[in-house]
C-alpha positions in Angstrom: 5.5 5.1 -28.8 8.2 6.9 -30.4 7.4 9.7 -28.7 7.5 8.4 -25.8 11.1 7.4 -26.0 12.3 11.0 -27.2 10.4 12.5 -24.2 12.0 9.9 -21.9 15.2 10.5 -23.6 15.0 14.2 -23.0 14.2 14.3 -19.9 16.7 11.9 -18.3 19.5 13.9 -19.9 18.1 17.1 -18.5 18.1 14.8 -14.5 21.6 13.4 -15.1 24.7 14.9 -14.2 27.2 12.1 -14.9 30.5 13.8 -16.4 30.6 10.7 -19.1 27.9 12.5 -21.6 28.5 9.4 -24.1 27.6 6.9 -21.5 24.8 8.8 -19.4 23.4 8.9 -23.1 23.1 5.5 -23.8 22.0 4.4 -20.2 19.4 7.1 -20.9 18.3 5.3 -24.1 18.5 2.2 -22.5 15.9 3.1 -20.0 13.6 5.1 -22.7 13.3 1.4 -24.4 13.4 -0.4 -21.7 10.2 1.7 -20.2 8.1 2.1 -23.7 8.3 -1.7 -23.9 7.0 -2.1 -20.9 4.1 0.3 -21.7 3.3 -1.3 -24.8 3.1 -4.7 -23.3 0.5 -3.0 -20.5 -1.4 -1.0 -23.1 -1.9 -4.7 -25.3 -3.5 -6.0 -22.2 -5.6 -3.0 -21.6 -8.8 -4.3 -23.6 -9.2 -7.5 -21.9 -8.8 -6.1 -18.0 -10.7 -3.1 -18.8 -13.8 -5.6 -20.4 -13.6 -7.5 -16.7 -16.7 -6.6 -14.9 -14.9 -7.7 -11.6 -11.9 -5.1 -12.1 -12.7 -2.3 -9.4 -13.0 1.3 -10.3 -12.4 3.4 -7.0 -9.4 1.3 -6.0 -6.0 2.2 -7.7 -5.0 -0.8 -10.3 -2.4 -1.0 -13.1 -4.2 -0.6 -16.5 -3.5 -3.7 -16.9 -1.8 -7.3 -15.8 -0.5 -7.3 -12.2 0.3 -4.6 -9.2 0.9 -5.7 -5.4 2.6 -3.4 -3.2 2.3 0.4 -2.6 5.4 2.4 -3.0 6.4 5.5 -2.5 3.4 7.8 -1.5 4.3 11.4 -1.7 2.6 15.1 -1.8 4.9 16.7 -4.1 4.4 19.5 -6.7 0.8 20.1 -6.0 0.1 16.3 -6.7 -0.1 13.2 -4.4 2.2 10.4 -6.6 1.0 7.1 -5.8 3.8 4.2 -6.7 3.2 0.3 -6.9 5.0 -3.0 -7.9 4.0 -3.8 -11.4 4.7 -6.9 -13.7 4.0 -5.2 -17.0 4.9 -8.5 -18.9 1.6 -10.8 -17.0 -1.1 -11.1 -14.1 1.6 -12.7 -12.4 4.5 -11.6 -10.1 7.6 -11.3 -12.1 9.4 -8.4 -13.8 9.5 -6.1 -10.8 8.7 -2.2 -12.2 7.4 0.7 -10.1 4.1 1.9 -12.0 2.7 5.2 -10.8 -0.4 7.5 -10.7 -1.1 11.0 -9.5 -3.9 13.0 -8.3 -4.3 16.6 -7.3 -7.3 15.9 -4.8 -7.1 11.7 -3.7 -10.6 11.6 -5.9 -9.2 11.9 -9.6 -6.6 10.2 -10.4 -4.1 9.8 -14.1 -1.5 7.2 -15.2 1.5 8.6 -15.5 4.5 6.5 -17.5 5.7 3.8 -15.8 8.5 5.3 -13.4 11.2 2.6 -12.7 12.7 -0.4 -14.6 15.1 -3.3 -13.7 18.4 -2.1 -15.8 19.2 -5.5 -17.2 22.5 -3.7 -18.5 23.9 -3.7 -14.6 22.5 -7.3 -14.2 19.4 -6.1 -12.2 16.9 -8.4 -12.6 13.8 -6.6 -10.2 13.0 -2.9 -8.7 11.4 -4.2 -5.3 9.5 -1.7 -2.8 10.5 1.2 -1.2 10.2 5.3 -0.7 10.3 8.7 -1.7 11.2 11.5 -0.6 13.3 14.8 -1.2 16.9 15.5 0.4 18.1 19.0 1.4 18.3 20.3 -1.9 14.6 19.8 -2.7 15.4 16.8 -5.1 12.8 13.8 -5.6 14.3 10.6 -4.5 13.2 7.2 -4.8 15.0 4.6 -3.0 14.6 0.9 -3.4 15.6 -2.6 -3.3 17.6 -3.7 -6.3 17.7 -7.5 -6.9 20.4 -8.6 -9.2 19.9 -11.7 -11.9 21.0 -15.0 -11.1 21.5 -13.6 -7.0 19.5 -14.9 -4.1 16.6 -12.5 -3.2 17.1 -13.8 0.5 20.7 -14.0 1.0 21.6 -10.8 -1.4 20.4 -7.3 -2.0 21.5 -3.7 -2.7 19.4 -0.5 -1.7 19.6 1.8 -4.8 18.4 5.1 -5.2 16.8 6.8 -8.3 16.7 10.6 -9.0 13.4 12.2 -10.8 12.3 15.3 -12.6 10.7 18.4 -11.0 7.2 16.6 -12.5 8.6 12.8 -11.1 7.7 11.6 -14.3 10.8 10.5 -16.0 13.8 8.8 -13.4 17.4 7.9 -13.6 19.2 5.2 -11.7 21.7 7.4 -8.8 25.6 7.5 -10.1 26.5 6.4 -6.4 24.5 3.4 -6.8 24.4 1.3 -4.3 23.9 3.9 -1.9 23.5 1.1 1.0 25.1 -2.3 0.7 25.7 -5.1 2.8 28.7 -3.7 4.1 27.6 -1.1 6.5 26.6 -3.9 9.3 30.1 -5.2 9.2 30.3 -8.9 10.8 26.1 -8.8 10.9 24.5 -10.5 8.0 20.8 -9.8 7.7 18.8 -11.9 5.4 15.8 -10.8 3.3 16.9 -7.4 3.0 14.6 -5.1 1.3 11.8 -2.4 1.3 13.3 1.0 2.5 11.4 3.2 4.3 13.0 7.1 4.9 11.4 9.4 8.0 12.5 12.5 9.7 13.0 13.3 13.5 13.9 16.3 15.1 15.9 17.3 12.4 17.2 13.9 11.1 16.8 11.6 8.2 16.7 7.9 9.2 15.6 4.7 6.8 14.1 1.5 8.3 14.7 -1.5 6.3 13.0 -5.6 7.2 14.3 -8.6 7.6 15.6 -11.7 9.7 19.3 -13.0 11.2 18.8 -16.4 10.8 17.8 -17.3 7.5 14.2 -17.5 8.0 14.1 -19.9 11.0 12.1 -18.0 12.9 12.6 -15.9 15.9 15.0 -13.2 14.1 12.6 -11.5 12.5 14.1 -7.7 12.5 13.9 -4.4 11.8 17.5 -2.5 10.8 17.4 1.2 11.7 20.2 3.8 9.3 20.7 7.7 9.4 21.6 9.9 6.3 24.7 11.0 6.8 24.8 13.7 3.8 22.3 16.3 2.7 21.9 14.4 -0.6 20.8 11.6 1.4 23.4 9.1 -0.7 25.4 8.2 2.2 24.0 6.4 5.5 25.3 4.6 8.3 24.0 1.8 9.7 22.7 2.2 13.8 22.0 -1.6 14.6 19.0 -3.2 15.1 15.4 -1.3 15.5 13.4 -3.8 16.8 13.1 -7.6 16.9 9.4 -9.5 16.5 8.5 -10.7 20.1 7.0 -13.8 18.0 9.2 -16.6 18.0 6.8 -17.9 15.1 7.6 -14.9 13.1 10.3 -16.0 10.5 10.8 -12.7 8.3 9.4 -8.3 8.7 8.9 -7.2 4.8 7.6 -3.7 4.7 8.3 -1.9 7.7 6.9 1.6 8.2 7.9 3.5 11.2 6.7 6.9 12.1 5.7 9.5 14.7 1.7 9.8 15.3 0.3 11.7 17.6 3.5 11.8 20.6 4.2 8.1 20.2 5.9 6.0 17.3 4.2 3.7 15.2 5.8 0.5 13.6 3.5 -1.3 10.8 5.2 -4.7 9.4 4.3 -7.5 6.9 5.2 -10.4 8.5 4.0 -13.1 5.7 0.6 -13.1 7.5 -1.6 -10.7 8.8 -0.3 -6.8 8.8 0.7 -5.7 12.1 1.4 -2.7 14.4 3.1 -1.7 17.4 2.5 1.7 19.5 5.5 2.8 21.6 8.4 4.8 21.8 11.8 5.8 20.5 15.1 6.3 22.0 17.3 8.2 19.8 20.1 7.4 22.7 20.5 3.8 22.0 18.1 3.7 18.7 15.9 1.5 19.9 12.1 0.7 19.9 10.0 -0.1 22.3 6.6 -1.1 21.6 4.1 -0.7 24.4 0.7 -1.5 22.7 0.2 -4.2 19.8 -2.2 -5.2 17.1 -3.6 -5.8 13.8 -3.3 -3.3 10.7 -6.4 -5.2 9.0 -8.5 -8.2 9.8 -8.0 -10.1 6.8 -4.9 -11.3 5.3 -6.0 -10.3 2.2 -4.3 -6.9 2.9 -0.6 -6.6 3.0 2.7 -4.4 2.4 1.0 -0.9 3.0 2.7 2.2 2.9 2.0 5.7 3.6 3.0 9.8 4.0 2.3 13.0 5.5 -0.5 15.1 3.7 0.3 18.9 2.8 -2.7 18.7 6.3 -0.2 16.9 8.3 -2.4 13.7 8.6 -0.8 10.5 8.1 -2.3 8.4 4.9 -1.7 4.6 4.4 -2.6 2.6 1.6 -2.5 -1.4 1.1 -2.4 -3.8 -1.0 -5.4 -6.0 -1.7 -4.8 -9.5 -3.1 -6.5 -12.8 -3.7 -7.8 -11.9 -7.2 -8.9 -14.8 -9.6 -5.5 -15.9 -11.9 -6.5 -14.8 -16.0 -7.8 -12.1 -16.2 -5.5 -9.9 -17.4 -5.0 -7.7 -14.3 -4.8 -8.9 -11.0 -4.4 -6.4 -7.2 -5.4 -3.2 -6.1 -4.9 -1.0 -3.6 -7.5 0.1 -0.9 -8.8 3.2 -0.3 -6.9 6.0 1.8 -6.8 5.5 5.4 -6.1 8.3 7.7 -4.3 6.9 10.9 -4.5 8.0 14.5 -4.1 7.1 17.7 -7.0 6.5 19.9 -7.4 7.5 23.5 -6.2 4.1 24.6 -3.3 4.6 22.7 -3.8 1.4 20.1 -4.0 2.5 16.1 -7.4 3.8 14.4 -7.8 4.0 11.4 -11.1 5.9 9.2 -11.4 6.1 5.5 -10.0 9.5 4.2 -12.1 12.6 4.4 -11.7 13.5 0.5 -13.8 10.3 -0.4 -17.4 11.5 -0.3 -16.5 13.7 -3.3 -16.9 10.3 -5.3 -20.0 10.1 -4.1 -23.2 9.8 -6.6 -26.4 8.9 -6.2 -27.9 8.9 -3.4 -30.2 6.4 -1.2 -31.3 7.3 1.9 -32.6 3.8 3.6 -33.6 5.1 7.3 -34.7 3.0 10.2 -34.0 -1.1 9.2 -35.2 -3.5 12.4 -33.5 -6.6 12.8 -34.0 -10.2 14.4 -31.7 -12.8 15.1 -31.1 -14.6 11.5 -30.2 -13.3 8.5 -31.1 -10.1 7.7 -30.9 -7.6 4.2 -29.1 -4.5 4.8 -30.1 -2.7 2.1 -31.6 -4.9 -1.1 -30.1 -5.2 -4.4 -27.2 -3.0 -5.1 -25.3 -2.0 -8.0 -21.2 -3.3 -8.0 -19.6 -0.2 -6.9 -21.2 1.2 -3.9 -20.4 3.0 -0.2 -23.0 2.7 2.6 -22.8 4.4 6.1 -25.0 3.5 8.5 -25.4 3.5 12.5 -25.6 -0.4 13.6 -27.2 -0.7 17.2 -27.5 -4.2 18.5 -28.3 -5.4 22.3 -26.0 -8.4 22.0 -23.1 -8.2 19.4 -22.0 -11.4 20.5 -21.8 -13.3 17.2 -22.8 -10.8 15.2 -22.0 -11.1 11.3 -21.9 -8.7 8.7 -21.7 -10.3 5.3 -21.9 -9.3 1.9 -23.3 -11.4 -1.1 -23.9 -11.3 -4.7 -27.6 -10.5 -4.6 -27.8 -13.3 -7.8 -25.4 -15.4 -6.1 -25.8 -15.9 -2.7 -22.8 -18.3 -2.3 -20.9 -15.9 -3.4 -20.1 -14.7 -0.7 -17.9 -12.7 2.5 -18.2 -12.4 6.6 -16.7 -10.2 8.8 -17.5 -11.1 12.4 -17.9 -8.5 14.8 -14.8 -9.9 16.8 -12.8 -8.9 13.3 -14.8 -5.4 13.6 -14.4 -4.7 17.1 -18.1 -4.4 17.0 -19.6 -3.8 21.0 -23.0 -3.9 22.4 -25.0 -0.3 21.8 -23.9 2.0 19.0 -21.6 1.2 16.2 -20.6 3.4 13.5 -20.1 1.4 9.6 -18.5 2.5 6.5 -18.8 -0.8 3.8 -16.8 0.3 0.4 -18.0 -2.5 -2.1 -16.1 -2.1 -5.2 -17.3 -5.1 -7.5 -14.5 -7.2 -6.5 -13.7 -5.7 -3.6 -15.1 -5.0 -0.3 -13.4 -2.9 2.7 -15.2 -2.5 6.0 -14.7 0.6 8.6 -15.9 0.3 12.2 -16.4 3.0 14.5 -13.1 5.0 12.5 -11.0 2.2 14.2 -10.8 -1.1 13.2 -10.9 -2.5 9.1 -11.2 -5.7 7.3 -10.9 -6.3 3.4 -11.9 -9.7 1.3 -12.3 -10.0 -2.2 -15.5 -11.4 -3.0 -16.0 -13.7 -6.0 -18.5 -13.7 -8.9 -20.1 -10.9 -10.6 -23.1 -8.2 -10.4 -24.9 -6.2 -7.6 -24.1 -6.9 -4.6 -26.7 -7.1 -1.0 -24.8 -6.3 2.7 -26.7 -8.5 5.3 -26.7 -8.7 9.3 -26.8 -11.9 10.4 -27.6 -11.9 13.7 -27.1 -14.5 16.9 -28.8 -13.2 19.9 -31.0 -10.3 21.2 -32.0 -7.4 18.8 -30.4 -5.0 16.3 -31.5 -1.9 14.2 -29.8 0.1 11.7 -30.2 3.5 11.8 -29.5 6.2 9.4 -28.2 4.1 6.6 -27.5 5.6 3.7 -25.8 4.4 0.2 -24.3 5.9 -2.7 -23.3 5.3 -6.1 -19.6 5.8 -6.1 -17.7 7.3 -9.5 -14.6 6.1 -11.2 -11.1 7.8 -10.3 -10.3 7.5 -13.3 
């Protein structure tokens, strides 16, 4: 551990810049201790979640107690960095940190140190969710929402920034901190003001950032839209409001992602429910959105807070976060696999699990030709925890169609996804089930997904139950899928 802190130490003075070297030094030692106590208070709760048979192994975790939201995807230095709100300190929210892993290829992945602390010296009590990114001068960036102790998380935030090593392994807090405040909307006070998101366009940096008007009441539920206004991206100005939730029900955004995909923009928000998207387009006249198709992100409310990037292959990744975990264990989250977005050719949002995962692939099972009748029906047998099956599903009558999955020793253990949830039609439908122990994520046709968490332990059985006419599966095929670690 001690060399940890020296490396940390290092480092950080080799980032800063601050012209007080005395100071800069002890913030920098401050953070080195703040960060290797964190560590060792993960790595003392690494036996126990490591010895739980229901923690998944293809899905990003934490080593150990709690992760929820992605932050900060990036491709940078031959590496995609993967982010993610981390309590180092329990299973339980609290003690907002930013862990982070890295991968050359999205197969094998490698925990890096944990990357940002609350700096309980400046009275910051959490590091919420956010970006990265690089400004002009090819520096790494993280920005974020910083909550101070003893403030409001609702009625008071700042935006800080962080700046990182060539390697974005070691961070220090930005000098100009904050580098947006509550200030730049002038008589307009926005509530719940968090989770930075930065994107380009024809040239320009702009940051989205969620929240609501009216304290939560409902039907203010907004989206703020800022531009850089310096190369070193520590100065922004605030263009008014991006979009406002047509759902008078809607009482807060968290989250927001907003991006161009394929010649139209997409806006992806957390609403405390169900993740949601809009398709439309984006007036760089009056900065404003506006959203011409609508839907859901995932089925199941069991994801939430995704965020993604541009690949070095131009496709645009998204990750979530998966929650619902049982309480003591000693870790408790994920994240799902990577999603490659699109647009279809109706112009709502598709989504298909990212090409790179079949290099996890084991063993392999080839099942053929499985005929079906209305009931329940086995899919493929007893199964082993961690497993991928593809299959073609072809059914005269998806009306009430369910595909469940089960604990093959414990049948109540158990979760559906109807077809409705799937967007499953009559004919041919194309399935990708990932069943990670705990875990199970469900692609249809590369378009729609739905994600549960599925209790108890062991191997695990898919079944078809179905309600009318007949159904085959065709093709199916199942694999033994590898750690990522």
């Amino acid at each position: 551990m001690k060399s940890l802190i020296v490396h940390l130490c290092a480092v950080a003075c080799i980032v800063g810049y601050s012209p007080h070297a005395d100071a800069q030094a002890n913030t920098n030692a401050l953070a080195a201790e703040a960060i290797a106590k964190a560590m060792a208070s993960v790595e003392k709760a690494r036996p126990r979640a490591d010895a739980d048979q229901n923690k998944p192994v293809f899905h990003i975790t934490a080593p150990a107690n709690w992760i929820n939201d992605p932050n900060g995807p990036i491709f940078h230095g031959g590496y995609y960095h993967m982010f993610y709100q981390h309590n180092p300190y329990g299973d339980g929210w609290g003690h907002m940190h930013w862990g982070h892993v890295r991968s050359r290829d999205l197969i094998k992945w490698e925990r890096q140190p944990i990357a940002l602390w609350p700096s309980l010296e400046t009275g910051e009590e959490h590091v919420f969710s956010g970006c990265a990114t690089t400004n002009a001068a090819g520096q790494p960036l993280i920005f974020y929402t910083s909550i101070k102790k003893g403030k409001s998380a609702g009625d008071f935030a700042e935006q800080w920034a962080a700046i990182g090593d060539r390697n974005l392994v070691t961070w220090q807090k930005h000098p100009k901190n904050p580098v947006l405040a509550e200030m730049l909307h002038g008589d307009t006070k926005i509530y719940d003001w968090r989770d930075p998101f930065v994107f380009s366009h024809q040239g320009r940096t702009f940051m989205v950032l969620g929240g609501n008007l009216n304290k939560a009441k409902g039907g203010q539920a907004i989206v703020a839209l800022y531009e850089a206004t310096s190369k070193d991206l520590a100065a922004w100005k605030y263009h008014g409001i991006l979009f406002t939730h047509p759902d008078p029900k809607v009482v807060n955004i968290e989250c927001p992602n907003f991006f161009p995909l394929d010649g139209k923009f997409v806006l992806i928000v957390s609403p405390h429910g169900k993740v949601q998207y809009f398709v439309g387009d984006f007036d760089l006249n009056t900065y404003k959105f506006t959203s011409r198709k609508q839907g859901l992100v995932d089925a199941s409310s069991t994801f939430y807070a995704p965020n993604c990037m541009v690949d070095p292959e131009g496709r645009r990744l998204m990750w979530g976060w998966l929650r619902g975990f049982k309480d003591g264990l000693g870790w408790n989250g994920c994240l799902t696999v990577p999603r490659v977005l699109k647009l279809d050719e109706s112009g709502d949002l598709a989504q298909s699990p990212a090409p790179a995962l079949v290099k996890l692939r084991g063993q392999e099972n080839k099942m053929g030709t499985i005929p079906f009748e209305p009931g329940t029906n086995s899919l493929a047998g007893d199964m082993s925890p961690s497993i991928e099956l593809a299959a073609e599903l072809h059914c005269t009558d998806a009306a009430g169609l369910v595909l469940r999955v089960i604990r093959h020793a414990s049948p109540k253990d158990a979760v559906n996804f109807t077809a409705e949830e799937l967007g499953l039609a009559t004919g041919r439908n194309d399935l990708r089930l990932f069943m990670d122990r705990s875990v199970v994520e469900v692609f249809a046709n590369n378009r729609k997904c739905a994600s549960r968490i599925l209790s108890g332990t062991g191997d695990v059985e898919p079944q078809i139950i179905l309600a009318n006419g007949a159904a085959e599966v065709r093709d199916a095929v199942r694999w033994e899928i590898q750690s990522i670690w």
